[in-house]
C-alpha positions in Angstrom: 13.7 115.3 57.9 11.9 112.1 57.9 12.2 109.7 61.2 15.1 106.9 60.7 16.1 103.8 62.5 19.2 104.2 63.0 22.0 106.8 62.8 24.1 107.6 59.5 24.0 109.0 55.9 21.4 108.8 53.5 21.6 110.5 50.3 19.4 113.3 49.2 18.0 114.2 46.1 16.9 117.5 45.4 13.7 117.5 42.9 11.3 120.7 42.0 7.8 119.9 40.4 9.2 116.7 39.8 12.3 117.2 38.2 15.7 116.5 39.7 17.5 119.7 40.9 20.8 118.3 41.9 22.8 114.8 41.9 22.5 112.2 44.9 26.1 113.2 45.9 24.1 115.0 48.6 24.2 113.8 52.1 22.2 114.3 55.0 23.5 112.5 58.3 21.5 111.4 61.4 23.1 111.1 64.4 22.0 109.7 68.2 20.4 111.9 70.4 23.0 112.2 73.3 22.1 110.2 76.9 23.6 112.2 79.9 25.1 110.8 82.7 26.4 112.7 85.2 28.5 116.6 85.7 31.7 116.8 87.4 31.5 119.2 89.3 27.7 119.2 89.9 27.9 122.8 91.5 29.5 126.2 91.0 29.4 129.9 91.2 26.8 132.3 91.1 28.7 134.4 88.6 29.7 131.6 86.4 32.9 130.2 85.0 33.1 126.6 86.3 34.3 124.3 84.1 31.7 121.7 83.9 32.6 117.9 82.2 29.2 116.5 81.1 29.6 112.5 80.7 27.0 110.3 78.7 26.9 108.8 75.3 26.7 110.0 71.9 27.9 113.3 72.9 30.5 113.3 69.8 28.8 114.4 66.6 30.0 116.2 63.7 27.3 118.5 63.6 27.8 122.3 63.4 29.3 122.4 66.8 28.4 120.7 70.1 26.8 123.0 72.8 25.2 123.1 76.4 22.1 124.9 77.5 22.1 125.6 81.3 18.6 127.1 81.9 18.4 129.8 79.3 21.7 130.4 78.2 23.5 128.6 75.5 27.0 128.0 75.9 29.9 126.3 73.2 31.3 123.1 74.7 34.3 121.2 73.5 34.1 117.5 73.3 37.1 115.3 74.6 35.6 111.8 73.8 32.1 110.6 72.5 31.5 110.1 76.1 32.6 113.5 77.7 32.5 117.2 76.3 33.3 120.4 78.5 31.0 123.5 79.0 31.8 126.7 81.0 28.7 127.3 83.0 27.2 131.0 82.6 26.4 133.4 85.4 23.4 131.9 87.6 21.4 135.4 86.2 22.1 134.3 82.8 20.8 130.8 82.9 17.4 131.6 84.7 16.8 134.8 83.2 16.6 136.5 86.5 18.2 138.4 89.3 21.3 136.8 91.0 19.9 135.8 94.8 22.2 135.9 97.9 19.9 132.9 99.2 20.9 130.2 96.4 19.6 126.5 97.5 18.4 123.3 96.6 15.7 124.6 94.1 18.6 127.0 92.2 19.3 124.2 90.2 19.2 124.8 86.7 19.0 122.1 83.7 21.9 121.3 82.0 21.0 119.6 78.0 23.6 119.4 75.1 22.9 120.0 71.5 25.3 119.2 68.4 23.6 122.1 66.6 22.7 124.7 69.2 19.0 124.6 68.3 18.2 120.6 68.9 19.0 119.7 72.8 19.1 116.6 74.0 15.7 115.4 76.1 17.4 114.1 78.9 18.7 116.8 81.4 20.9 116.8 84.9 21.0 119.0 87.3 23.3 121.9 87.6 23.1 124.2 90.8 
């Protein structure tokens, strides 16, 4: 898709070798990249399953699903407002892609990014460790 200004709909129309394929009831809809803010809790368990809220702006879309990417691993997240959605944070082995360590510190941390389509994350990371 072509760059915009601003988020919202613009119509589409669908031509091939010039001539129109379908009507300009299409719709194709930008939306904001999301901004993060801040995790709550910032930590959590080596084998996963903290409940992580992610807080920032533009996290509400009504894409094909919103979704957070810790490391590696891709999880679903559930928004609650367009300022805070909810991820379950993987298995520490999952989101690096490597060995769970017994020595976890400081540089364990792993980057946590939110997509609204599960393939387009948001440039902006925080830290998740």
């Amino acid at each position: 898709s072509p760059p915009v200004r601003k988020a919202g709909p613009v119509p589409v129309t669908i031509l091939l070798d010039g001539f129109v394929l379908g009507a300009a009831s299409h719709v194709f809809s930008y939306v904001s990249l999301p901004t993060l803010t801040g995790l709550d809790p910032p930590t959590g368990s080596l084998y996963g399953g903290t409940v992580v809220a992610v807080s920032g702006t533009n996290l509400l879309t009504t894409g094909d699903g919103l979704w957070c990417r810790f490391g590696h691993a891709i999880v679903p997240a559930k928004a609650s407002s367009d300022t805070l959605i909810r991820c379950t944070a993987p298995p520490y082995s999952a989101a690096t892609g490597s060995a769970t360590s017994s020595t976890v510190g400081p540089s364990s941390a792993v980057n946590l990014s939110v997509s609204s389509n599960g393939i387009d994350f948001s440039d902006d990371a925080v830290a998740f460790t």
